[in-house]
C-alpha positions in Angstrom: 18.6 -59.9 -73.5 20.5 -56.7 -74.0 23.8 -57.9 -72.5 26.5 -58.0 -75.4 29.0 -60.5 -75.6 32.7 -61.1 -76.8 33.0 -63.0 -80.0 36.0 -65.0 -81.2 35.9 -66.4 -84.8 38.4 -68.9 -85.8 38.6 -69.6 -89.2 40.9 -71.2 -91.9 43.1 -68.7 -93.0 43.3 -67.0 -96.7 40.1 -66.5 -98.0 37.7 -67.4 -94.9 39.8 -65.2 -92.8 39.9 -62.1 -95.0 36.0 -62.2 -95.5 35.8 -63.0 -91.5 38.2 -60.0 -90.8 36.1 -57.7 -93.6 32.5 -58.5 -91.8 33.4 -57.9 -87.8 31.3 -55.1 -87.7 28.6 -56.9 -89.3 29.0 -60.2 -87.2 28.6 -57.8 -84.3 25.9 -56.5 -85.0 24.1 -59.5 -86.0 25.0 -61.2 -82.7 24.6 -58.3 -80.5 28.3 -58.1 -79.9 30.7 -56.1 -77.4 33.8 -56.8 -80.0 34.3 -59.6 -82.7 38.2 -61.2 -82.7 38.9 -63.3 -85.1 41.8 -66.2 -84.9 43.2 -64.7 -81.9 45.4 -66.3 -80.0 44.1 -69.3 -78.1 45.5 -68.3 -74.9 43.8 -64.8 -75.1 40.2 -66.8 -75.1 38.5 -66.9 -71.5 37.3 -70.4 -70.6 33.8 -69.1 -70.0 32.8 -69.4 -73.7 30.5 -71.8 -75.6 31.5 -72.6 -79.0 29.3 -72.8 -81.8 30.9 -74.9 -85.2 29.8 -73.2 -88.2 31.1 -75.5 -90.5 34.3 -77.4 -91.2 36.5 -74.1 -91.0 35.0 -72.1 -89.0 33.6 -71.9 -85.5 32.5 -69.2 -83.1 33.0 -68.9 -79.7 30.9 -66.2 -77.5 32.0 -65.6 -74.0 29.1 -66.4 -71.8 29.9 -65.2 -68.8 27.2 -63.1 -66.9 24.6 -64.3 -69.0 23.7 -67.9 -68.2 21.7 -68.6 -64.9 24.3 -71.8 -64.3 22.2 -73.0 -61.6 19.0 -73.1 -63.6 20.6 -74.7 -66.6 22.0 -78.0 -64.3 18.7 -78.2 -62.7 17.1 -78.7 -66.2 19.8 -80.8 -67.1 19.4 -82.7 -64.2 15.8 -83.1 -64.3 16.8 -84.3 -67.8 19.3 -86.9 -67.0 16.6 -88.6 -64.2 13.8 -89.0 -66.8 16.2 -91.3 -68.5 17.2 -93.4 -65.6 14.3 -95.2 -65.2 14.3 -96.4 -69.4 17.9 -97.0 -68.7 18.0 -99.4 -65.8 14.8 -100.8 -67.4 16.0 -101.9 -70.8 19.7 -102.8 -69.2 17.7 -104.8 -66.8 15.7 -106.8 -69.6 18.2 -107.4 -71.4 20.6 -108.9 -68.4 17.6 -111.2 -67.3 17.8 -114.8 -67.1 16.7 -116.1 -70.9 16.7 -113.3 -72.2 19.5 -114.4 -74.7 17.5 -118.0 -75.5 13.7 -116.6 -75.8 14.0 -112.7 -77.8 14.4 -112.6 -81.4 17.8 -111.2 -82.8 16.0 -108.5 -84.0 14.4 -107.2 -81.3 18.1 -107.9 -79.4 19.6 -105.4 -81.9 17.2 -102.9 -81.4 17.0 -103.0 -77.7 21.0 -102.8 -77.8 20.8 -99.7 -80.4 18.1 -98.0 -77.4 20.5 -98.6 -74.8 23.5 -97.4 -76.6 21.1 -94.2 -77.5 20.0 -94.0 -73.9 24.0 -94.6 -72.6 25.4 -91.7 -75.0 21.9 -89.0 -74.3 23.0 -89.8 -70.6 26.9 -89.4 -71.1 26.2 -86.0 -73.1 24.0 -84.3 -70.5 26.5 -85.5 -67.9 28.9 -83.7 -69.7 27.0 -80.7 -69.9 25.9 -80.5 -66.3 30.0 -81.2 -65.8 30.9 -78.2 -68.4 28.0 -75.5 -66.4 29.3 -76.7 -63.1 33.1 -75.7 -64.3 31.7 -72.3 -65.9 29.7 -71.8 -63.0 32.7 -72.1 -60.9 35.1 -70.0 -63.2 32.7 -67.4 -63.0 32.4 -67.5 -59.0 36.2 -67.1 -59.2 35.9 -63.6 -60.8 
């Protein structure tokens, strides 16, 4: 991909943001950059960025626009979300049937209630990433 990007680097200030503010030209070179900013000012940041969190001070955030095929991504992320209907609606299914409660072992309760909270948060994240493509995908079409 030879399309560069916008970076912007927030970081704790002091120390962090001295070394950030020292290493912009190597940060954009690593990452293929168009121009590295660092702690600007939040309202200066499009909304078409991802964020990637470095650590606890610092994250970077790479404007994304123009270089993500949006429609591609929510079909994978769709395809994604239906493989884990089925397990879903299976497991919540077992576990809501008539004895259930009377004739499975509390340990096999506890870990069928540990897969469905697994399979209720891996399906509340990629809805929430087909949400955040749809709303990039749309900012984007605005432009």
């Amino acid at each position: 991909n030879k399309v560069s990007t916008h970076f912007y680097v927030k970081v704790a200030s002091g120390k962090p943001e001295e070394a950030a503010r020292a290493h912009t030209d190597d940060i954009s070179t690593l990452g293929k950059a168009s121009a590295v900013d660092v702690n600007l000012d939040e309202s200066a940041v499009p909304k078409s960025v991802g964020i990637i969190v470095v650590d606890e001070s610092t994250t970077v955030l790479m404007n994304i626009k123009g270089l993500v095929n949006y429609d591609a991504e929510i079909k994978k992320l769709e395809k994604q979300l239906a493989k884990t209907t089925h397990p879903y609606e299976q497991l919540k299914t077992r576990i809501s049937a008539p004895g259930y409660e009377d004739k499975v072992s509390d340990e096999l309760k506890a870990q069928n209630n540990e897969k469905l909270v697994g399979l209720e948060k891996k399906r509340a994240d990629i809805a929430a990433a087909i949400k955040n493509f749809e709303s990039l995908k749309n900012l984007e079409s605005e432009t």
